[in-house]
C-alpha positions as a Markdown table, in Angstrom:
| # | Residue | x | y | z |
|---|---|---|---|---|
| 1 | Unk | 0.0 | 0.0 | 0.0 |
| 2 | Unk | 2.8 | 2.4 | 1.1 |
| 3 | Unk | 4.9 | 2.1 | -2.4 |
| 4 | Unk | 1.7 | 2.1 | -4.5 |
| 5 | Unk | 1.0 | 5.7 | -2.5 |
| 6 | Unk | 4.7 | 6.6 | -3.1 |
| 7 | Unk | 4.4 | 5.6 | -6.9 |
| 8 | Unk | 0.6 | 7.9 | -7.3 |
| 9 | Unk | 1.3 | 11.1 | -5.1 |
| 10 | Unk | 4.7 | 13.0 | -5.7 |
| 11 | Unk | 3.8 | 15.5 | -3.0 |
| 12 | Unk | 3.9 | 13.3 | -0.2 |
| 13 | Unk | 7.4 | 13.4 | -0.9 |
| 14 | Unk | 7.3 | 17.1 | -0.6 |
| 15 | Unk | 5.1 | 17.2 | 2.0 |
| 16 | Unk | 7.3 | 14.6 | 4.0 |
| 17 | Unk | 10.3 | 16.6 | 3.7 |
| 18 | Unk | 9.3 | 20.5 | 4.0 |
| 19 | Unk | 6.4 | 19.4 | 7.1 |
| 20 | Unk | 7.9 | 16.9 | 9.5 |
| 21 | Unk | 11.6 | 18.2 | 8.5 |
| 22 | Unk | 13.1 | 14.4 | 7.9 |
| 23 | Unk | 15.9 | 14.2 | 5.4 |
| 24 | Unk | 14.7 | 13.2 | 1.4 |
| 25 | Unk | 18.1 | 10.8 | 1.8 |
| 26 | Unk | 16.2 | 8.4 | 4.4 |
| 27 | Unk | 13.2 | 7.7 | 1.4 |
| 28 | Unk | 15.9 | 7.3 | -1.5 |
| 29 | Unk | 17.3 | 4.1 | 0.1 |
| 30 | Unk | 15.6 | 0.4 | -0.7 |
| 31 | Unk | 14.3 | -1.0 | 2.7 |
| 32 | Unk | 13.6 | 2.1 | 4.3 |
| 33 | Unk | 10.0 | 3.0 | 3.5 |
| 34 | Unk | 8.6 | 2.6 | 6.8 |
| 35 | Unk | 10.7 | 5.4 | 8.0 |
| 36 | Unk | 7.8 | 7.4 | 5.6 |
| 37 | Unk | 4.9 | 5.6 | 7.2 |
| 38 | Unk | 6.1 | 6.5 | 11.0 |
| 39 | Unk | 7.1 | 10.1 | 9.7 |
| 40 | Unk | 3.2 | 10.8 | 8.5 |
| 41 | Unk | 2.0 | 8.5 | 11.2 |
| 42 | Unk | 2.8 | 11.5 | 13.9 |
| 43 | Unk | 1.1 | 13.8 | 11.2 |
| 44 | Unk | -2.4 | 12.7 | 13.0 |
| 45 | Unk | -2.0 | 15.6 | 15.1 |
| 46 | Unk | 0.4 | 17.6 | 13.2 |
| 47 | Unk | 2.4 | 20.4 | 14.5 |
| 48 | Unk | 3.4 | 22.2 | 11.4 |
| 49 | Unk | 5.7 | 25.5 | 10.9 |
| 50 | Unk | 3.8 | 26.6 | 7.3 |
| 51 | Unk | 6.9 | 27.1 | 5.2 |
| 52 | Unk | 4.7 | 27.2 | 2.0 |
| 53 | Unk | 0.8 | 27.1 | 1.0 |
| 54 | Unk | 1.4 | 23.3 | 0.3 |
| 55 | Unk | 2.3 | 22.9 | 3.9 |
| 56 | Unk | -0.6 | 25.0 | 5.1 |
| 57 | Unk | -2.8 | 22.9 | 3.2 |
| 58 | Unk | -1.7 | 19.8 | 4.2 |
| 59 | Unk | -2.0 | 21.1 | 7.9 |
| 60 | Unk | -5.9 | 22.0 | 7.1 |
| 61 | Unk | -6.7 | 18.6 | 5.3 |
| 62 | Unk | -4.9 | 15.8 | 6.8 |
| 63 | Unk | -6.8 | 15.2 | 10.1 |
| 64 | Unk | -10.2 | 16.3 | 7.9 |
| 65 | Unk | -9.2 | 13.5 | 5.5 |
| 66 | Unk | -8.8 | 10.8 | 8.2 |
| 67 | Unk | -11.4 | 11.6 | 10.1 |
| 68 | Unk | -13.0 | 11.0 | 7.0 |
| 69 | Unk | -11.8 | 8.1 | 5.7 |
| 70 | Unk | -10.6 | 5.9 | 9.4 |
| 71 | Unk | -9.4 | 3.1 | 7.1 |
| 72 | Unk | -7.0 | 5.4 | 5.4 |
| 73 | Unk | -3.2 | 4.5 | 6.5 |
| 74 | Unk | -1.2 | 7.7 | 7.0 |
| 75 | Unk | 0.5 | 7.2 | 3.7 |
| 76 | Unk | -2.9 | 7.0 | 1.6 |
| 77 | Unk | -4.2 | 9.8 | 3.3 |
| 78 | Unk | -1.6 | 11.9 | 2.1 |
| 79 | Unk | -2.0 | 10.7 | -1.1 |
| 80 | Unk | -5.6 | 11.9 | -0.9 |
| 81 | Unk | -4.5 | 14.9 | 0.4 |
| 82 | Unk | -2.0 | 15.4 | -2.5 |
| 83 | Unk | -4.8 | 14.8 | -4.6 |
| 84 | Unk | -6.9 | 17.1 | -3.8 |
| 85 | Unk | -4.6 | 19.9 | -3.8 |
| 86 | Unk | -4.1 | 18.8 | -7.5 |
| 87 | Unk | -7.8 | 19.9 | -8.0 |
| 88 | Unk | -7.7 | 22.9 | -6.7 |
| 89 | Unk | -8.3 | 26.0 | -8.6 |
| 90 | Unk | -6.3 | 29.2 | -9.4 |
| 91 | Unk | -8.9 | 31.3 | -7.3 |
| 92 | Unk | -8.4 | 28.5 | -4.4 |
| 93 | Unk | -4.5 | 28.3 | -5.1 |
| 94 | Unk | -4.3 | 32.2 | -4.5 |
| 95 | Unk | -6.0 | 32.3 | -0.8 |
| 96 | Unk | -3.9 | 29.3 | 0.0 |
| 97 | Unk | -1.0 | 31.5 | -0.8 |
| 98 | Unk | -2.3 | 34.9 | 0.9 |
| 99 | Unk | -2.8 | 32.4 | 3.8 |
| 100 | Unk | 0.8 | 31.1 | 3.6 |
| 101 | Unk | 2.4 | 34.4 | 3.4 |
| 102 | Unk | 0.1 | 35.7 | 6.4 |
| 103 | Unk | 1.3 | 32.7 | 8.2 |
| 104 | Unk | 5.2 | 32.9 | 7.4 |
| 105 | Unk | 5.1 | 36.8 | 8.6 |
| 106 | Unk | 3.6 | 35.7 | 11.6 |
| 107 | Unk | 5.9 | 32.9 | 12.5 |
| 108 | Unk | 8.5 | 35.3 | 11.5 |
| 109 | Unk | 7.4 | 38.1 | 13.7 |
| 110 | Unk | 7.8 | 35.2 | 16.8 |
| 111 | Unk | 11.0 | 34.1 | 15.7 |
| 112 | Unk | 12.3 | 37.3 | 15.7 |
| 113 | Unk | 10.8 | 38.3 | 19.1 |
| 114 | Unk | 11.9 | 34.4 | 20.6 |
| 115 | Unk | 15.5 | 35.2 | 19.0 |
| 116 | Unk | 15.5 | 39.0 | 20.7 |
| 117 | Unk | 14.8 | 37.5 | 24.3 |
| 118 | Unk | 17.2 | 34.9 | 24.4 |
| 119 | Unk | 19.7 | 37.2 | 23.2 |
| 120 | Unk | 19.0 | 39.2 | 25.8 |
| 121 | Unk | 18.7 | 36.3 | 28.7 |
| 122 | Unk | 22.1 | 35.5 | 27.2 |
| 123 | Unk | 24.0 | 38.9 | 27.8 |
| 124 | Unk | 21.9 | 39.2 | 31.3 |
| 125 | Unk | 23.5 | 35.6 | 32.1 |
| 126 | Unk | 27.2 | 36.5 | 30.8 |
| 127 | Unk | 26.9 | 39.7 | 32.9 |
| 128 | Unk | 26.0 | 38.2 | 36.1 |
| 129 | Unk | 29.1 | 35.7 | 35.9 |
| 130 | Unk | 31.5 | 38.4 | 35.0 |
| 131 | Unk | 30.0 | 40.3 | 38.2 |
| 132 | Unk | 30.6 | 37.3 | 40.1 |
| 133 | Unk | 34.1 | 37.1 | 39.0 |
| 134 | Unk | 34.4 | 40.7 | 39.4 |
| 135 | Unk | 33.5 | 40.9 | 43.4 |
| 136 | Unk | 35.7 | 37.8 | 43.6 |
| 137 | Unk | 38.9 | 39.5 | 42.5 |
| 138 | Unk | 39.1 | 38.8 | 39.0 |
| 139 | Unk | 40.9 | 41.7 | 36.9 |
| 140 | Unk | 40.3 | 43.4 | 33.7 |
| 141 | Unk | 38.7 | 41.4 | 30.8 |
| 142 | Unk | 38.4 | 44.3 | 28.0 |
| 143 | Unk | 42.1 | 44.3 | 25.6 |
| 144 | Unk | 42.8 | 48.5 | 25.4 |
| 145 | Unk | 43.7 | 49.3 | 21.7 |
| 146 | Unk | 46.1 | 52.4 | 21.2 |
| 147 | Unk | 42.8 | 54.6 | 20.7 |
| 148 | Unk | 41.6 | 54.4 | 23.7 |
| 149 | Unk | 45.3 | 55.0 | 25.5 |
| 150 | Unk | 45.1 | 58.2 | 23.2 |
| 151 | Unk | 41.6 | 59.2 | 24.9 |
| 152 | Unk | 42.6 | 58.7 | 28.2 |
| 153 | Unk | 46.0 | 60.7 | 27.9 |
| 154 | Unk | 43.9 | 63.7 | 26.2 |
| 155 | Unk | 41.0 | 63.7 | 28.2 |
| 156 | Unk | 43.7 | 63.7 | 31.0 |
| 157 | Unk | 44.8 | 67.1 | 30.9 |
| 158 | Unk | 48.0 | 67.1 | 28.9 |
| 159 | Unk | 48.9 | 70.5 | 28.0 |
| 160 | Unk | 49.2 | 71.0 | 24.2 |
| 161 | Unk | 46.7 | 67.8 | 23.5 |
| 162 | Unk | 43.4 | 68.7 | 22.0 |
| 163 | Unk | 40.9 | 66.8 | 24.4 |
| 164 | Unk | 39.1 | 64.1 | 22.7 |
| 165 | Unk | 35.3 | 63.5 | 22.9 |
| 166 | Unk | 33.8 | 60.3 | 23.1 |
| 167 | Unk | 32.1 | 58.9 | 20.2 |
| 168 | Unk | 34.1 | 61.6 | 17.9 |
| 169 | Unk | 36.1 | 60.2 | 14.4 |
| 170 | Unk | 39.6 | 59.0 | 14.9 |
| 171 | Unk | 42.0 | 62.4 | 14.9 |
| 172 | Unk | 44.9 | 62.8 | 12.6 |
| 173 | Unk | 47.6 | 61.6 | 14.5 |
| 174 | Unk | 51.2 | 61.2 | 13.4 |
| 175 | Unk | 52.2 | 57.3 | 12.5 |
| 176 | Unk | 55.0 | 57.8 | 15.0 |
| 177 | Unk | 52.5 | 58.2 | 17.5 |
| 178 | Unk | 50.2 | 55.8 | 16.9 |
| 179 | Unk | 53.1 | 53.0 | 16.7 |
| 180 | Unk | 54.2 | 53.9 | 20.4 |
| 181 | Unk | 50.4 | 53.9 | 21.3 |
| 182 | Unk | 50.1 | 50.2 | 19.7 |
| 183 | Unk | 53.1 | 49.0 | 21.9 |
| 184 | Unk | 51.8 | 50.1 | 24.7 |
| 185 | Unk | 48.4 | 48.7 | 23.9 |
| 186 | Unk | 50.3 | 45.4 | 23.3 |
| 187 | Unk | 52.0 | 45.5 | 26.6 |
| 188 | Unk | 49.4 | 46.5 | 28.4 |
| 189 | Unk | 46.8 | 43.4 | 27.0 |
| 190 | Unk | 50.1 | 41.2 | 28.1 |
| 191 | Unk | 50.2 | 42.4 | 31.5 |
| 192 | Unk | 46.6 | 42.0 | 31.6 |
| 193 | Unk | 46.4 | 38.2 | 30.6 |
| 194 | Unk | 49.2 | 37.3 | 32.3 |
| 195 | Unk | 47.3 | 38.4 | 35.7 |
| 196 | Unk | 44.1 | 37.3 | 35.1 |
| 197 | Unk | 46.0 | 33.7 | 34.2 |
| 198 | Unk | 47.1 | 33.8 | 37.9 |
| 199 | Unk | 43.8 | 34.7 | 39.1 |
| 200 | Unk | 42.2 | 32.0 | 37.3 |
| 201 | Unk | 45.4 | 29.8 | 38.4 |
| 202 | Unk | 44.7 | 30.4 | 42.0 |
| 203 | Unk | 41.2 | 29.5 | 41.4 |
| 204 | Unk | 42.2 | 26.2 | 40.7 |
| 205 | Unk | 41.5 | 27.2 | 36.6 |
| 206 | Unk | 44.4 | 26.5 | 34.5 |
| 207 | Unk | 45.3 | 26.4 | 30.3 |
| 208 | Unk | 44.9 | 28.7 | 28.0 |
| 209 | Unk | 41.5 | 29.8 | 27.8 |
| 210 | Unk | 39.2 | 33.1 | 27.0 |
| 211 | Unk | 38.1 | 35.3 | 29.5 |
| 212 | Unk | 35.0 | 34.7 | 28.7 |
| 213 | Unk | 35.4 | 30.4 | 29.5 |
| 214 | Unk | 37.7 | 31.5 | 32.4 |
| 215 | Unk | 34.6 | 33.3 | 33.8 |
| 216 | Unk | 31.9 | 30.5 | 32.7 |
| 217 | Unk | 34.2 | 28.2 | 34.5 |
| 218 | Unk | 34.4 | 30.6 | 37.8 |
| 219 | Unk | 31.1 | 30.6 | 37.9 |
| 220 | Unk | 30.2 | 27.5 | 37.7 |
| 221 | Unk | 33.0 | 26.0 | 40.4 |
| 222 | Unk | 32.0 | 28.8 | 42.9 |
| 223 | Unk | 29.0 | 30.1 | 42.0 |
């Protein structure tokens, strides 16, 4: 019954692939084709992402067309399904497709919103371990580039130095300058990893990780 279904509907195929998200490779190999009827088997009560109007379809017909017809197996009843999306006319087609695209925006819309909150959760999360650390000794994460050395020593009161303000373009300064303020950056970030290595050290935290895993790992031994 199953290969006959295969053999008469292409778009269960489709459907198989785009709906429940199972690889096309699993169908292509001999032996394998009651991977398809357990696949569409859990398609009683779908739970569908509508990536196109087929999909959308599907979701609106399959139960119908069990209910329906209660001798159908999963695999015929998509075929019927496929069917009689075949029948369906331009006027019909179109809604589908307004339906879809309403759908997709939607989903978007979520995804987007889903994506923005865990993003956030995420940085709130790093944040709070990297306070943790912070009360408990650890030093400096951030590496200081030659800009900012130039900001602090004009915003310091240098006389001579037009004071910078932050958020303004890079100044014109001389290449001279610039290549002492990169090898003081350098040595600075050195200095800087070299003592937060013996922090993390004396934490019982050793090899050469990022300040970032040397805080996850802080946390998570003394938090």
């Amino acid at each position: 019954m199953l290969s006959s279904a295969l053999a008469a509907a292409n778009g269960i195929r489709v459907c198989a692939r785009q709906v429940a998200g199972i690889s096309w490779q699993l169908y292509e190999k001999p032996g394998q084709a009651h991977l398809l009827s357990k696949t569409l088997s859990s398609l009683e009560q779908p739970v569908i992402k509508p990536v196109n109007h087929y999909a959308v379809f599907v979701k609106s017909n399959f139960a119908k067309v069990r209910s329906e017809n209660p001798g159908l197996t999963p695999a015929a009843a998509m075929a019927e399904v496929a069917r009689i999306y075949k029948q369906l006319d331009e006027a019909e087609l179109a809604k589908l497709k307004e339906e879809a695209a309403a759908l997709k925006s939607q989903s978007a819309a979520v995804e987007s919103s889903a994506d923005a909150s865990a993003k956030e959760a995420a940085k709130k999360e790093r944040r709070k371990m990297q306070l943790f650390a912070r009360r408990h000794g650890m030093p400096a994460l951030a590496n200081v580039s030659w800009y900012s050395l130039l900001f602090a020593e004009r915003t310091s009161g240098q006389k001579g130095k037009k004071p910078l303000v932050a958020g303004q373009a890079q100044p014109t300064v001389p290449e001279e300058e610039r290549e002492r303020l990169r090898q003081r950056a350098a040595q600075v970030n050195a200095e800087r990893s070299a003592e937060l290595k013996r922090w993390a050290e004396s934490h019982g935290i050793s090899g050469q990780l990022r300040p970032s895993t040397i805080v996850r790992k802080f946390y998570k031994k003394y938090a």
